[in-house]
Every structure is written in structure tokens, then in C-alpha cells.
N, C-alpha and C positions, 0 to 999 in steps of 0.2 A: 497528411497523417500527422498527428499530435501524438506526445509522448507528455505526459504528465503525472506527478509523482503532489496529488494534491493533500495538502499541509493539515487538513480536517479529519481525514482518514486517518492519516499517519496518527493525531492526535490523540483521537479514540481510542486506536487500540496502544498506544504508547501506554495510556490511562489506564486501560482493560489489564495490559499484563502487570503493569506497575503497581495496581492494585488489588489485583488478584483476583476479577471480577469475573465471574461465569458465564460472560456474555460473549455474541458477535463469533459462537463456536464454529462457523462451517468457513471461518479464517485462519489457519495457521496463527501459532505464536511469533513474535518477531522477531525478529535476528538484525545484528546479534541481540539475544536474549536482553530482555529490559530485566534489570535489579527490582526483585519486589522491595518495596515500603511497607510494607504492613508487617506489623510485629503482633505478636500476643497483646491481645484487650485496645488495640488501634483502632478506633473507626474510620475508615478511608472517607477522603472530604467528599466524595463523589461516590454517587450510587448504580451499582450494575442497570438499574431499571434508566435511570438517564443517561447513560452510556450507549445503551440498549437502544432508547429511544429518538436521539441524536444521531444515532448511527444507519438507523430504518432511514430516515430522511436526507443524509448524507452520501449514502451511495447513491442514491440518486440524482443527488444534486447538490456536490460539496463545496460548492459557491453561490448557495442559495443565503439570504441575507440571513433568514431564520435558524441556518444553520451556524455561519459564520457568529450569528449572537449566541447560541447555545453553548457551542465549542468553546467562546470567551468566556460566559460566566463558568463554563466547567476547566478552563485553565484558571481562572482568577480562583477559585475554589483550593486550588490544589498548591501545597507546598511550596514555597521559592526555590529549595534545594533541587525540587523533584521537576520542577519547571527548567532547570537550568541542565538538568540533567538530559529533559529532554531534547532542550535546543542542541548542544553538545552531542547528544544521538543523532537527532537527525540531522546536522551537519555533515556530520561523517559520514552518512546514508547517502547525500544531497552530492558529496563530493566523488562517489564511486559510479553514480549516476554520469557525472559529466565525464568520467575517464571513459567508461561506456560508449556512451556518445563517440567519443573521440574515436574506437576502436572501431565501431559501426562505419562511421566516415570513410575507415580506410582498407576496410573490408568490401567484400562487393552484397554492399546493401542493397543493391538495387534486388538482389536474389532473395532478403529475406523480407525486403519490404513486401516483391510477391507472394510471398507465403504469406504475410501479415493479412494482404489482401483479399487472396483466394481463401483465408480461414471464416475472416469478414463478410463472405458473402458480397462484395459489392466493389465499384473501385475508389472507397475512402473507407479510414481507418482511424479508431484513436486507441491509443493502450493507454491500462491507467495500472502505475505501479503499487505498489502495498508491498510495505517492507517487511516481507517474512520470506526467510529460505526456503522452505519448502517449495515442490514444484506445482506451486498454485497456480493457476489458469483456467477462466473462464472468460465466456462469448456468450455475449448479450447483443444482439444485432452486431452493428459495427462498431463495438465495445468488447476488447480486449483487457481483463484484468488479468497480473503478471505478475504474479510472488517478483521481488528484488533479486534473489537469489537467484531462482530461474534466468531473468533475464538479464544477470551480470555474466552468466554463463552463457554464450552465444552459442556456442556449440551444440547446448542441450536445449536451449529455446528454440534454434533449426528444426531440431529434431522433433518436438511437442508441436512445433508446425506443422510440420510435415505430417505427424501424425494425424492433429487436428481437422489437417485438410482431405486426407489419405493420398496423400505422394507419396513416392518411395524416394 
């Protein structure tokens, strides 16, 4: 089982909120909340439609080459401040992630991993996180996506499993 928090997603919707783009809607906003940039008569460097479009091909595969070039020209696009902003964001994201980790270890993972399992349908499993607090969660075969929020909260990720899976 992989846990992975890939840096093209993250991107996108960094971008999405940041610029106030009406795209990528059946995802949660992200947390914490990104600062919009756009002011009155600002055209943002980047457009809902390639945001949009980058993102179609990204959940599928956000380590596909085509993607990793899109995502660059669409960071190169975008402000150095709002750039910095975002590294600095998802730093802090990146680092509540490994406390996680840590707490997972010393808990009895072995209980949630089975739930991870049995929601998966099979016996492997990958979650992929997206940093929004909402209790976002979806199952795509053995493809677990996990709002940040949800899954920094163990207790309630238990429970969204158990649900998922119908345990009591």
C-alpha cells in the first residue's frame, strides 16, 4: 500500500483557488484556504480551460510526462510571489502528512490498513491525498482519494472506512 500526496494535483488546484478559477468543482476547496490573487481588472496568468484541461489528464496519471510539462509551463506562467506562496503552502501540508505517518505507525495500523483493504476491494491498495479538509473520499478500483483533512483525522478516516466498507 502507497500513500502519496502527488505535487501536480496539489498544483492545480493551488492554482484553481488562487485564482479563482471555476473549475475541477466535484473537489473541495483547499485547506487551509489558498489567498486569492486576483483583484479587480487582473487577468490571471492561467486559464480555468487549461487548468481544467491539465487536470482531466492528471488524475489519471500525475506523473505522466505530458502532464508534468503542462503543470511547468502553468507554474512558469504564474507570479514568483504566488509561486512561493505555494511552495510555503504545501510545505506545511507535506509536513502534517509525515506527523501522520508517524501517529499511523504507532497506532494499530494493521486495523486501518484492513479497512483500507476491504474498501479496495482486493489485497493492495494506494490512497492519494488532495489537500482539502472536507471529508472527501473516493474509490476508484484500488484507488483511494482522501481530502488531507479527513485523513489527518484518524479517527474520522476509521469511521468513512468502515462506512465505505459496511463494518460496524
Amino acid at each position: 500500500m502507497t500513500v502519496d500526496n502527488p505535487s501536480p494535483l496539489w498544483y492545480l488546484l493551488y492554482m484553481r483557488d488562487a485564482f479563482a478559477l471555476d473549475v475541477v468543482r466535484d473537489v473541495p476547496r483547499c485547506s487551509p484556504p489558498v489567498a486569492s490573487v486576483v483583484t479587480t481588472g487582473l487577468t490571471p496568468p492561467v486559464t480555468g480551460a487549461e487548468v481544467e484541461r491539465t487536470w482531466a489528464s492528471a488524475i489519471v496519471n500525475p506523473y505522466a510526462v505530458e502532464v508534468l510539462d503542462a503543470v511547468g509551463r502553468l507554474l512558469l506562467a504564474t507570479p514568483a510571489d504566488v509561486q512561493e506562496a505555494l511552495r510555503v503552502w504545501k510545505n506545511s501540508r507535506t509536513e502534517e502528512i509525515g506527523a501522520v505517518g508517524r501517529d499511523l505507525r504507532t497506532s494499530p495500523s494493521w486495523q486501518l490498513q484492513e479497512l483500507i483493504l476491504d474498501v479496495a476491494g482486493g489485497d493492495s491498495a494506494d490512497i492519494r491525498l488532495l489537500p482539502v479538509a472536507d471529508d472527501y473520499f473516493r474509490v476508484d478500483d484500488q484507488l483511494l482519494t482522501v481530502g488531507l483533512g479527513l485523513y489527518l483525522d484518524i479517527a474520522k478516516f476509521r469511521t468513512v472506512l468502515r462506512d465505505a466498507g459496511g463494518r460496524k
